[in-house]
C-alpha positions as CSV (number, residue, x, y, z in Angstrom):
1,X,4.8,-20.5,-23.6
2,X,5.6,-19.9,-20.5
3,X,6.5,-16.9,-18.4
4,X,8.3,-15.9,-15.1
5,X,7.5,-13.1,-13.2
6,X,10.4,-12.8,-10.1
7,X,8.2,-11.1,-7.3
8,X,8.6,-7.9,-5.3
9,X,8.1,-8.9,-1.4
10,X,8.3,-8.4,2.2
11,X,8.1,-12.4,3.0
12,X,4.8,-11.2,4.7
13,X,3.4,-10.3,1.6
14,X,3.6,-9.6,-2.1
15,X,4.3,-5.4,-2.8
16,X,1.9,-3.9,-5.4
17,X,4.8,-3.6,-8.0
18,X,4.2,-7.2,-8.2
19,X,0.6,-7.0,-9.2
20,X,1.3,-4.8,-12.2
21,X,4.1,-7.1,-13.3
22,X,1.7,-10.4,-13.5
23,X,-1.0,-8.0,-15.4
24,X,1.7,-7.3,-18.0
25,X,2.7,-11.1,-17.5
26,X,-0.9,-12.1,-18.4
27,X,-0.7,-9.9,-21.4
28,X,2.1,-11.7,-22.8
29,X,0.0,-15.0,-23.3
30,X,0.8,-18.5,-21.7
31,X,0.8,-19.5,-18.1
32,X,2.5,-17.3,-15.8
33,X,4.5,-18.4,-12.7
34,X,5.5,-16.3,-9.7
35,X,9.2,-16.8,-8.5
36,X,9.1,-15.8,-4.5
37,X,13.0,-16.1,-3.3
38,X,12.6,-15.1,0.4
39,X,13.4,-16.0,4.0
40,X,10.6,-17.2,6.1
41,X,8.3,-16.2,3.1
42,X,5.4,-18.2,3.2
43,X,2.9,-15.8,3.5
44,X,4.6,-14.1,0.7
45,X,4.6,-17.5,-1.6
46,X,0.3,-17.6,-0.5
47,X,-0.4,-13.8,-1.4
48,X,1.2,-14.8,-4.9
49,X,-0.8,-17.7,-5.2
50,X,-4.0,-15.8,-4.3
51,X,-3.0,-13.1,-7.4
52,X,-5.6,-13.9,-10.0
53,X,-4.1,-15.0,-13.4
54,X,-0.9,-16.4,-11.6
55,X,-1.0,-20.3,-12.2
56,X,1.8,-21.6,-10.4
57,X,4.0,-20.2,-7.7
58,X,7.9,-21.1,-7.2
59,X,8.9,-20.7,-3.4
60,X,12.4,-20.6,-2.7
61,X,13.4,-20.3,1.0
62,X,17.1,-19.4,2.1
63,X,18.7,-17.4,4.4
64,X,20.5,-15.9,1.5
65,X,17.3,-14.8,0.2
66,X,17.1,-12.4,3.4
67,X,17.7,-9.5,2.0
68,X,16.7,-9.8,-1.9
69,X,20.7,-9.4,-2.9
70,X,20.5,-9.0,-6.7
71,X,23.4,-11.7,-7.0
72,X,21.5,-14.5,-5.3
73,X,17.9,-13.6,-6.7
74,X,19.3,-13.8,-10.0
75,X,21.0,-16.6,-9.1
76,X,18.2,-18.3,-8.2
77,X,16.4,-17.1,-11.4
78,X,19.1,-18.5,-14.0
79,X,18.4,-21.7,-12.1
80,X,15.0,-22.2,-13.5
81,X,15.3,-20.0,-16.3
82,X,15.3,-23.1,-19.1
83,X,11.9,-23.8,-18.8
84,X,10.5,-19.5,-19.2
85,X,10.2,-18.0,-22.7
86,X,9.6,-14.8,-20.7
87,X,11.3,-13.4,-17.5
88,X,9.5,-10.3,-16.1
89,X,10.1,-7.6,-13.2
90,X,8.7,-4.2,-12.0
91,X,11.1,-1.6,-13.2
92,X,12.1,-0.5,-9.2
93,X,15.2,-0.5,-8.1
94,X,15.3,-4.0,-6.9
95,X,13.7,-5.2,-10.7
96,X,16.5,-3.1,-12.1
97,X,19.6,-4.2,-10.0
98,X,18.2,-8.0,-11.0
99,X,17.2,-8.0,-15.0
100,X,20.3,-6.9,-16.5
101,X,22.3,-9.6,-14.6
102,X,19.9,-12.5,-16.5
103,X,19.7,-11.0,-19.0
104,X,23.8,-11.2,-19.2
105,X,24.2,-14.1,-18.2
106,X,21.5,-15.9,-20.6
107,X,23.5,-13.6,-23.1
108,X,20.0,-11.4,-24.3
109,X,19.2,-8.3,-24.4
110,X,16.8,-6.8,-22.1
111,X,13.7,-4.8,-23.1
112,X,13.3,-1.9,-20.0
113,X,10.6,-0.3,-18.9
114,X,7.8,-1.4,-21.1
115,X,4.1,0.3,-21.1
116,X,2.5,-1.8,-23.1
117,X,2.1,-5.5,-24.5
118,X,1.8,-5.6,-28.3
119,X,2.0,-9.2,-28.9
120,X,4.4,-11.7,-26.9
121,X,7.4,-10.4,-28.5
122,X,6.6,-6.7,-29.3
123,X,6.3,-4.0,-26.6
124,X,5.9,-0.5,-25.9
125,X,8.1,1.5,-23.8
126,X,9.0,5.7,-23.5
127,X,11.9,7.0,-24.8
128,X,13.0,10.7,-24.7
129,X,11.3,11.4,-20.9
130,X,8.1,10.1,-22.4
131,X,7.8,12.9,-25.5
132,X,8.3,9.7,-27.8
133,X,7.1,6.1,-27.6
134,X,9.0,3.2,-29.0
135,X,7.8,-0.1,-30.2
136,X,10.6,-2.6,-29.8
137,X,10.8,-6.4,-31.3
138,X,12.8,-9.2,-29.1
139,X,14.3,-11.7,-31.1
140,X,16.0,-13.7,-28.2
141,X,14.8,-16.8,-27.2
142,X,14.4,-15.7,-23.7
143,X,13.0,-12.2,-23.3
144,X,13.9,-10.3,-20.3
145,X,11.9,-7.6,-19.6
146,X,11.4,-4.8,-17.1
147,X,7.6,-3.4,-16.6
148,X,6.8,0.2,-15.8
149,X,4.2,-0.5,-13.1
150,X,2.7,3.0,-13.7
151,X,1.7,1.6,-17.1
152,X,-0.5,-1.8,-15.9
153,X,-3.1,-2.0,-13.9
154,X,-2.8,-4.5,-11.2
155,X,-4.2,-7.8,-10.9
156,X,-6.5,-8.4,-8.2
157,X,-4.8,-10.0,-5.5
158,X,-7.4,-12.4,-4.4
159,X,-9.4,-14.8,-6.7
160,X,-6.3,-16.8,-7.9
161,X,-5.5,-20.4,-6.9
162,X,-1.9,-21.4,-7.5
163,X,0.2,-24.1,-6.3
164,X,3.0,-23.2,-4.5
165,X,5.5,-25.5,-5.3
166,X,8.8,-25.4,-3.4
167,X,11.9,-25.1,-5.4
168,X,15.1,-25.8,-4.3
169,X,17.3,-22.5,-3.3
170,X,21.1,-22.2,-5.2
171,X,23.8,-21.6,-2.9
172,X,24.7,-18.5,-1.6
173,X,28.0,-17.2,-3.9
174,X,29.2,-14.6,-1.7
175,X,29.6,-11.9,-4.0
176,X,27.6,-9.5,-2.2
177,X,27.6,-9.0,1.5
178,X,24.1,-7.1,3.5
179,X,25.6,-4.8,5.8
180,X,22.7,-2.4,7.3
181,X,20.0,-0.7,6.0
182,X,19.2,3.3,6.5
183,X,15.5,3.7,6.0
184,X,13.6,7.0,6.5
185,X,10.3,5.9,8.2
186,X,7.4,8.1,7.8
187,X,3.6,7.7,9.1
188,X,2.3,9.1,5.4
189,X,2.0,6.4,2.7
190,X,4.9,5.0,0.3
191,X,4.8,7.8,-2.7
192,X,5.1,4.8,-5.3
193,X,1.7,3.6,-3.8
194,X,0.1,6.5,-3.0
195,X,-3.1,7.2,-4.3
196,X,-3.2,10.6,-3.3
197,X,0.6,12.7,-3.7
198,X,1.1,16.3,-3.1
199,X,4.0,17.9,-4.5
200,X,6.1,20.9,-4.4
201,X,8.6,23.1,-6.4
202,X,12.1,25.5,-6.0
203,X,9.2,28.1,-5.4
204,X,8.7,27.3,-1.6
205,X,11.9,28.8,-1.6
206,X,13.0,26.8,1.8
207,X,12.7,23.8,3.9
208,X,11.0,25.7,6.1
209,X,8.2,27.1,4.2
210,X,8.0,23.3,2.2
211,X,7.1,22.1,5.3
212,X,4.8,25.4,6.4
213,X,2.7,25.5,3.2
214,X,2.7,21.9,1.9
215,X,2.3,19.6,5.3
216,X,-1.3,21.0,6.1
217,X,-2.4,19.9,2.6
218,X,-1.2,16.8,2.8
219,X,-2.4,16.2,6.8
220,X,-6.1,17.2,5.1
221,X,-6.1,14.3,2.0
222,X,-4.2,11.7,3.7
223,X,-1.2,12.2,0.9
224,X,2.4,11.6,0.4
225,X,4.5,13.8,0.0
226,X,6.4,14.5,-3.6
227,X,8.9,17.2,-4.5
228,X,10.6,18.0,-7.8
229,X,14.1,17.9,-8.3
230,X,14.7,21.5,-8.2
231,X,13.2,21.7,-4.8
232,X,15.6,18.4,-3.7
233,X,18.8,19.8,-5.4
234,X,18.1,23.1,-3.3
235,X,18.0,21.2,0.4
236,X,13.6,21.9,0.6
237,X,12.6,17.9,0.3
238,X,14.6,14.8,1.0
239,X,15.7,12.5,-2.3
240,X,13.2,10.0,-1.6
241,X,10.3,12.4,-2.5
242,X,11.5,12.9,-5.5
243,X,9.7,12.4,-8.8
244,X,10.6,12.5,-12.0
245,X,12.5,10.6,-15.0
246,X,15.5,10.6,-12.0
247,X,13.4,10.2,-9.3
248,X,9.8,8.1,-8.7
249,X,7.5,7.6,-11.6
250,X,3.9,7.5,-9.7
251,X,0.1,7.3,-11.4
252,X,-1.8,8.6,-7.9
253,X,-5.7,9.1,-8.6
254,X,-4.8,12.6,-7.2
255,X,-1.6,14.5,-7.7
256,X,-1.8,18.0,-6.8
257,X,1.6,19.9,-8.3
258,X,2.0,23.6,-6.3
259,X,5.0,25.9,-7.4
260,X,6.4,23.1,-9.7
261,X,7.0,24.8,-13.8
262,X,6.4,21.3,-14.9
263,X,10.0,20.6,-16.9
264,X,10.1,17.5,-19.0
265,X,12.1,15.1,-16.4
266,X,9.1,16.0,-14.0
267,X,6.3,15.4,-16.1
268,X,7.7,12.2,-17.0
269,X,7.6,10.5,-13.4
270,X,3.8,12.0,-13.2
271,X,2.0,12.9,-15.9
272,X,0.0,9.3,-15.8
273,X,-2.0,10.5,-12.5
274,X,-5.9,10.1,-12.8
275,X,-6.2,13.6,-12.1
276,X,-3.8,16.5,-11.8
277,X,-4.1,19.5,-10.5
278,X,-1.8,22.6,-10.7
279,X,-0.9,25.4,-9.0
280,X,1.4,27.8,-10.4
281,X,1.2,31.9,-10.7
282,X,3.1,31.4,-14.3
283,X,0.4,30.8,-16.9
284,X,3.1,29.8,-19.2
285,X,4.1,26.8,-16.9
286,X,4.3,23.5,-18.6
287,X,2.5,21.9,-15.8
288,X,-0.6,23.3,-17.5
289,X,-0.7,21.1,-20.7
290,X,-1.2,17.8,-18.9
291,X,-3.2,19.3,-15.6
292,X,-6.7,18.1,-15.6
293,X,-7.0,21.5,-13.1
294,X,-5.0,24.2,-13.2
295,X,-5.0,27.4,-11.0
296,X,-2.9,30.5,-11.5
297,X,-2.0,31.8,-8.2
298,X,0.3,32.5,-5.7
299,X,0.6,29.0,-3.7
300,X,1.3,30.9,-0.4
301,X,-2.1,32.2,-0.7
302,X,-4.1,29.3,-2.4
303,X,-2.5,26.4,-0.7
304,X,-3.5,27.6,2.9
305,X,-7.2,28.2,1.4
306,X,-7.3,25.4,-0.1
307,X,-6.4,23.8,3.3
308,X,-9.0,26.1,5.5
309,X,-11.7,24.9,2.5
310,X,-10.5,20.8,2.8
């Protein structure tokens, strides 16, 4: 048995989505082999390679690779597909504009967003926001799967020794065309890596005072920034902060939730942090039953302590 793990990358390097994937990978059983479709992506194809548990790595190099377009990856996927009794990616927004289009044209189904590895054919993922867990059986003879990164730790990046083996790249189909990218740049870390996130809720009540109250905190513990979508859907955060069953789904060692109730779509991009602390002045907010801390106050006067104490 054999499984395929299509990597996350910059053609630098490898993103940490990818290391999670290859720890569910491992779990599967059988060797596991890295696809890297990039442009110029050497150093991408030799951080895979240095991933412990990876045994072989697959380097396709094209300038239709560029850009990661979902039609050519998968493209390039289906082309070595006969030899995988597994195909496995992060559950991101790349992983999920990919899957489904193997998985269609292989005619399987696909298993999304799994949490745990049972046995090579039966996994765990959340259904219902997270309140329930399913276990679900493949019985196709190629499973394609999606991994929840939030529920794997990642493999260790160095210690591994993989050939990279170069593989030749399918032709470019033109189905999809890049155009430009719009990418908000920020100097605080990516909130699906962060380890440490600070978040807030509709009851900043305004852009203004989102920025006022929760910016200092976050200056002080070197955090991202994370909103819920209450404060998003009134104009206080932009989308890509976020989180939540429509948002990001993070695991942070630290999230620290201040005027957020805690509703189910919230907790369910969250509630895997290491450690959680709330503030809320409600002592009936939800955010309570999974904070490892919780402190009922008024944020506008505990978050500014809390920074003059930090």
């Amino acid at each position: 048995m054999t499984i395929l793990v299509i990597a996350e990358h910059d053609h630098a390097g490898i993103k940490p989505s990818t290391l999670n994937t290859v720890t569910a990978a491992v779990a599967c059983g059988g060797d596991v082999h890295v696809l890297v479709a990039g442009h110029n992506a050497g150093g991408a194809a030799q951080a895979a390679a240095a991933v412990a548990g990876v045994a072989k790595v697959l380097h396709a190099d094209a300038p239709g690779f560029a850009h990661g377009l979902a039609e050519v990856v998968a493209a390039q996927a289906l082309a070595i597909a006969g030899s995988y009794s597994h195909i496995l990616l992060p559950a991101t927004a790349s992983g999920k504009n990919i899957a489904p289009r193997i998985a269609a044209k292989l005619d399987v189904g696909q298993i999304s967003d799994i949490t745990r590895v049972i046995s090579p054919d039966t996994f765990e993922r959340p259904i219902y926001a997270g309140n329930a867990i399913a276990t679900v059986q493949g019985t196709d003879k190629v499973q394609v799967i999606t991994v929840r990164t939030t529920g794997f730790d990642p493999a260790a990046a160095t210690g591994g020794s993989a050939a990279v083996e170069s593989v030749e790249p399918v032709a470019d189909s033109g189905a999809s065309q890049w155009l430009s990218a719009e990418i908000a740049k920020s100097d605080r870390p990516e909130l699906t890596a962060a380890k440490v996130i600070v978040s807030g809720g509709r009851a900043l009540g305004s852009a203004e005072k989102f920025n006022e109250v929760m910016t200092p905190l976050a200056d002080k513990l070197g955090a991202a920034m994370g909103a819920s979508r209450a404060a998003v859907d009134a104009g206080y955060a932009p989308n890509d902060w976020q989180v939540g069953q429509t948002g990001k789904i993070v695991a942070p060692q630290l999230y620290v939730a201040a005027g957020i109730s805690g509703a189910i779509q919230h907790l369910a991009g969250m509630k895997d942090s290491k450690v959680i602390v709330a503030i809320n002045k409600d002592p009936e907010a939800p955010i309570f039953s999974v904070a490892d801390y919780g402190l009922e106050a008024d944020l506008f006067t505990a978050v500014p302590e809390l920074v003059k104490a930090l």
